[in-house]
N, C-alpha and C positions, 0 to 999 in steps of 0.2 A: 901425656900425648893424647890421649884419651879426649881430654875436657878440650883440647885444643882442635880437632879433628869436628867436636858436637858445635863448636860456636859459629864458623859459618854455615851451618844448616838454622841453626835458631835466628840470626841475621837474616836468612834467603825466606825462613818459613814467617817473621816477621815482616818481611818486605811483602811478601805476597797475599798474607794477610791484610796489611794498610792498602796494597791496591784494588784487591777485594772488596774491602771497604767502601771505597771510595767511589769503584763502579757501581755496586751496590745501591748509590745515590742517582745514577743516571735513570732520567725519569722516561720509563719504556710507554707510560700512555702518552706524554706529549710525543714522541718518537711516530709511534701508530696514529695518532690523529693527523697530525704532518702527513704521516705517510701514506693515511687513506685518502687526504683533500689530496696531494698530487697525484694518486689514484685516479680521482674523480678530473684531474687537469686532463691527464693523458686521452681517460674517456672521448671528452671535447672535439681531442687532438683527433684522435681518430674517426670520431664523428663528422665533425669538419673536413679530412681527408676527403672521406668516403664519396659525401653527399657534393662535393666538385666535380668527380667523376673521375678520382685518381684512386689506384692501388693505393696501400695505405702505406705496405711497405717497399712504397717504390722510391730512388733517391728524393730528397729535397721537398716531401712531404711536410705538409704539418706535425702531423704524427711521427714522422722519422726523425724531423727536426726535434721534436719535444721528448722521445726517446735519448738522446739525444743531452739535452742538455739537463735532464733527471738524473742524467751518469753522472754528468759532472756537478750537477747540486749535491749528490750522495755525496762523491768526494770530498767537497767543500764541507758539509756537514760533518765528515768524519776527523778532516784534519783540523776544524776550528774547536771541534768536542775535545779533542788531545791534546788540544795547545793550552798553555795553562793562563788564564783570561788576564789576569793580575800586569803582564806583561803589557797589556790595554793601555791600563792606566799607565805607564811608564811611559810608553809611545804614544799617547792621547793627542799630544800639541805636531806632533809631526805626522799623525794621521789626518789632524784639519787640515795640516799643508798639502796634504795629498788629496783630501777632497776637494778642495778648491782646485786645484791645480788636474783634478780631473774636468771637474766643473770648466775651465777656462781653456782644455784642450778638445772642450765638445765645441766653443763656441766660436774657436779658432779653427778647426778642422772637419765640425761632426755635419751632419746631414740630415733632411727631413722632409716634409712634404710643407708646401707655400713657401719656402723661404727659412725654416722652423731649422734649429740646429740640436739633434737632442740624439744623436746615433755617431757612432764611429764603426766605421767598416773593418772588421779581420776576415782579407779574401772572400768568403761568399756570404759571413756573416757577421750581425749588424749588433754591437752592444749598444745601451744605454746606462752612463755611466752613474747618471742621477737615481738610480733606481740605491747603487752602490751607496753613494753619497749618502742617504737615508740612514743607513745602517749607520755608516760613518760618521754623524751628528749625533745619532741615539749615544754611540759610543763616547764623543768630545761631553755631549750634556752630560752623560752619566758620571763621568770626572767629575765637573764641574760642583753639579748639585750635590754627587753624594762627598764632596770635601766640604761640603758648606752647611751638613747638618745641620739644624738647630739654630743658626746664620738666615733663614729666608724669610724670613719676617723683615726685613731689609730690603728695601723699594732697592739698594743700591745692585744687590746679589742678584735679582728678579732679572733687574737693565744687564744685568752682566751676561744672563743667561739669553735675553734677546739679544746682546750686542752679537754674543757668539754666534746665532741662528741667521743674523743677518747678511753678512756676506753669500753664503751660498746660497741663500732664496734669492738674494737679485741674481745671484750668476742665473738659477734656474729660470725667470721671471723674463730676462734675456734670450733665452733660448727659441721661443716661451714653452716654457709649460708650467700653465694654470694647473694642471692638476698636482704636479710632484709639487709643489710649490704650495698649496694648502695642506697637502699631507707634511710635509716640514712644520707647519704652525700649529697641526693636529700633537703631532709628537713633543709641540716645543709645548702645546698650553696639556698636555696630558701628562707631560713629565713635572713641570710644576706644580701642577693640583696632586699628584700622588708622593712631591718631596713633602707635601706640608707649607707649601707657598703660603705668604700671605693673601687670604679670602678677599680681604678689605683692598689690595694692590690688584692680585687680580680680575676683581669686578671694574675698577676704574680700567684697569689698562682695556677690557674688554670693551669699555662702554667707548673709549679712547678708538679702538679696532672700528666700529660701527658708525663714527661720526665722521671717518675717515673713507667709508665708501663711495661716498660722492666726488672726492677725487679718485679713489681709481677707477671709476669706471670712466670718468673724462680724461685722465691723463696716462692710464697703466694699461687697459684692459685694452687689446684688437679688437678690432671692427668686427671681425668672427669670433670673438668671445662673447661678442655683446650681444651677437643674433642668436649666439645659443643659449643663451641666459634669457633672454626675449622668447624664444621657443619654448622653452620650459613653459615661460606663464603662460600662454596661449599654442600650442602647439599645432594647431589643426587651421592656422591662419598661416600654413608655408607650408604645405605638407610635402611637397615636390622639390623645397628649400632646406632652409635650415631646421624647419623640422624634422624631415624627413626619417633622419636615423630614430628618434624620437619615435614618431606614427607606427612607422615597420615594427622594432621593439614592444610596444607592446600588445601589436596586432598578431606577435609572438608568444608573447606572456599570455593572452584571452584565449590564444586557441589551444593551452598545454594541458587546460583543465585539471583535473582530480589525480590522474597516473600521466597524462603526457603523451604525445605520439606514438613516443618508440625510439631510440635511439637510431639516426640515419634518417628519419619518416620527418623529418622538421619542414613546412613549405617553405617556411621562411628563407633555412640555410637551402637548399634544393634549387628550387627559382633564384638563390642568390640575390634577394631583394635586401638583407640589411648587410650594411657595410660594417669593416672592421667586427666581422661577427668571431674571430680566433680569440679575438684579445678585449677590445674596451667593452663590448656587445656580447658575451661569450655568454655571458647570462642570461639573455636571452633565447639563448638557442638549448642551453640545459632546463631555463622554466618551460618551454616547451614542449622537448623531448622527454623531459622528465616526472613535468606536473609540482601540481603540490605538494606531494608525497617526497619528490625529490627535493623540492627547496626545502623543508623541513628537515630531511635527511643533511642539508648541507649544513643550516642550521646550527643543528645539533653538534657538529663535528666542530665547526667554529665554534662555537658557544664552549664548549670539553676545551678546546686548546687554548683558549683564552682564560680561563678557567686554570689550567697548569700554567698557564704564564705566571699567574696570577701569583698560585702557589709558592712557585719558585723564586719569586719575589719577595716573596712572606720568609721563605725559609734560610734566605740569606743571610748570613751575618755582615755580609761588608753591603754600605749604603750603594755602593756601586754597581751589586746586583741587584738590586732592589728597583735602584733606577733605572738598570736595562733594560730589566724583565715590562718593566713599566711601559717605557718608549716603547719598543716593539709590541706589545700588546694593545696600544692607543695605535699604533702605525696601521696596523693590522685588523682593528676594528672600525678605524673611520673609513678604509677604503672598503670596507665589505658594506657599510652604511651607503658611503656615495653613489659605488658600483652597484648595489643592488635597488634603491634609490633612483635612480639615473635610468635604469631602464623602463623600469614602471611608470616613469613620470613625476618623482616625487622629489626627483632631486633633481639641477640644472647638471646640463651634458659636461664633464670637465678631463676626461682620458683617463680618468683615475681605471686600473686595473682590478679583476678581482683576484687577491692573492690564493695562488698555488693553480687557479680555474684559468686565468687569463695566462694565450701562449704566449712566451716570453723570456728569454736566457737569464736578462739580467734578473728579471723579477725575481726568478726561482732560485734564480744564486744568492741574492741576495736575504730571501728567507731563510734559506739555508745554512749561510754566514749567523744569521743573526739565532736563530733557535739552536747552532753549534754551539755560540756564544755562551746561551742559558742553559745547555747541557754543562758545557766547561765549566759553569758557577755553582751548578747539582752537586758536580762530581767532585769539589775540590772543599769545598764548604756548606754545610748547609745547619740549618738548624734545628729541625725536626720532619720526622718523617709522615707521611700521609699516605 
């Protein structure tokens, strides 16, 4: 009776051991880096508040708002880490039906500024589903390529992977949004160069991409895409126009100098001269208040979490997290390129977001989904530890 009585203790002390284990692998600096950048969101949030001339915690704030839907990225972060990822790949072809099929209820129902259809309203607040949809491609690719190991040296597997990406960039292209819509191509040509694509297919399809601009700019791109791409090259020829946002930005960036205003002290947010300064612009209002000292600081924090992407991609055993970790790491690096880029004048204006900085529901849930994702592949598998 005895041995009988000892075995489910050695069963339960086993069991708690393996899940010991397992958490043991969830990686707590990518956890901190995430969680200092939406840190540094919130900041924003309430900077932006303040300098309007609102309580910060008064209803319908930015700040309250952004409060706000951090609770609810926490959440999402914590149930996508528990959920065991494996089930992805299972559900992969039924999650592209739901991207699209989100994709096509933004452009049947959703809402925007000019005419633009890229929001759905729940009661006072406004998602953007395309943000979702990002994650949700990262996810279809990562199927895709990491079933095809060793297969991508095959111009056919390459077409397969752009067949897959193409659908939902016209849905998004339709909408429009130029922005989400090059981050789509960011993720698609940074998932292939890190499966091991072939070098020789990708440089054609590349050179293929460039000889093909001259139709979109005539036949795909709006009239106001074209003036903002126009403004970039010559900015200071419309400043009152479509340059405008351009000129203010980075008469934002020149005055943050060495340490920055001061958080609240910004003229720019203050006078309210640059537009869209919570979200596409946001970076501009932190290189000012901040300085260089801060964009370094921010830097830095990117750089580290990109960095444990990186890692976790290395440490994977299934090709599937390898690929995620990937996608999301190129996701999240070309929009800190554009966005910061874009404000300085170094890159043309295209809405792209700065992730975790720019306020935004979908965006932060959607990071949150997806760095859930690469905790869920820490904790279930990994290969070695760092």
């Amino acid at each position: 009776m005895g041995v009988i009585r000892a075995e489910p203790a050695r069963m339960t002390d086993w069991a708690a051991r393996s899940i010991g284990a397992a958490w043991r692998a969830f990686d707590l600096q990518l956890a901190a880096y995430a969680g200092l950048l939406a840190i540094l969101g919130l900041v924003m949030a309430y900077t932006n508040s303040v300098e309007q001339g609102q309580a910060a915690l008064s209803g319908g704030t930015t700040f309250v708002r952004g409060l706000m839907w951090t609770g609810i990225a926490l959440i999402a972060f914590v149930v996508t880490t528990a959920f065991d990822y494996k089930w992805l790949k299972t559900f992969a072809w039924p999650l592209y039906a739901l991207q699209l099929g989100l994709l096509l209820a933004t452009l049947a129902i959703g809402h925007g500024v000019g005419g633009a259809s890229r929001w759905i309203s729940f009661g006072p607040f406004d998602f953007q589903f395309s943000e979702l949809a990002k994650i949700l491609m990262i996810v279809v690719l990562s199927n895709y390529l990491g079933a095809r190991q060793g297969r991508l040296g095959s111009l056919t597997s390459i077409l397969g992977a752009c067949v897959l990406v193409g659908p939902p960039w016209i849905l998004v292209m339709l909408q429009p949004d130029l922005g989400t819509s090059l981050v789509m191509l960011a993720i698609l040509a940074g998932m292939l160069f890190m499966s091991g694509a072939s070098l020789r297919w990708l440089g054609s399809m590349a050179g293929l991409v460039l000889a093909s601009l001259p139709i979109v700019w005539n036949y795909i791109l709006r009239d106001y895409q074209k003036q903002r791409l126009l403004s970039f090259l010559d900015p200071s020829s419309d400043t009152q126009g479509a340059g405008y946002q351009l000129f203010q930005s980075q008469i934002a960036v020149g005055s943050g100098g060495l340490t920055g205003t001061g958080l609240t002290n910004g003229s720019q947010n203050q006078l309210n001269f640059l537009p869209v300064q919570e979200s596409d612009f946001v970076a501009a209002i932190y290189l000012e208040e901040l300085g260089f000292v801060g964009a370094l600081i921010l830097l830095v924090l990117f750089g580290a979490l990109l960095f444990r992407l990186m890692v976790a991609g290395w440490r994977s055993k299934d090709p599937f997290g390898m690929m995620f970790a990937s996608g999301l790491a190129s996701m999240i690096l070309f929009q800190l390129i554009v966005n910061l880029g874009m404000v300085i004048g170094l890159m043309p204006i295209t809405g792209i977001p700065l992730p975790f900085i720019s306020h935004g529901g979908a965006s932060l849930i959607s990071l949150a989904v997806g760095l859930g994702i690469v905790q869920s592949i820490n904790i279930r598998q990994t290969r070695a530890e760092w």
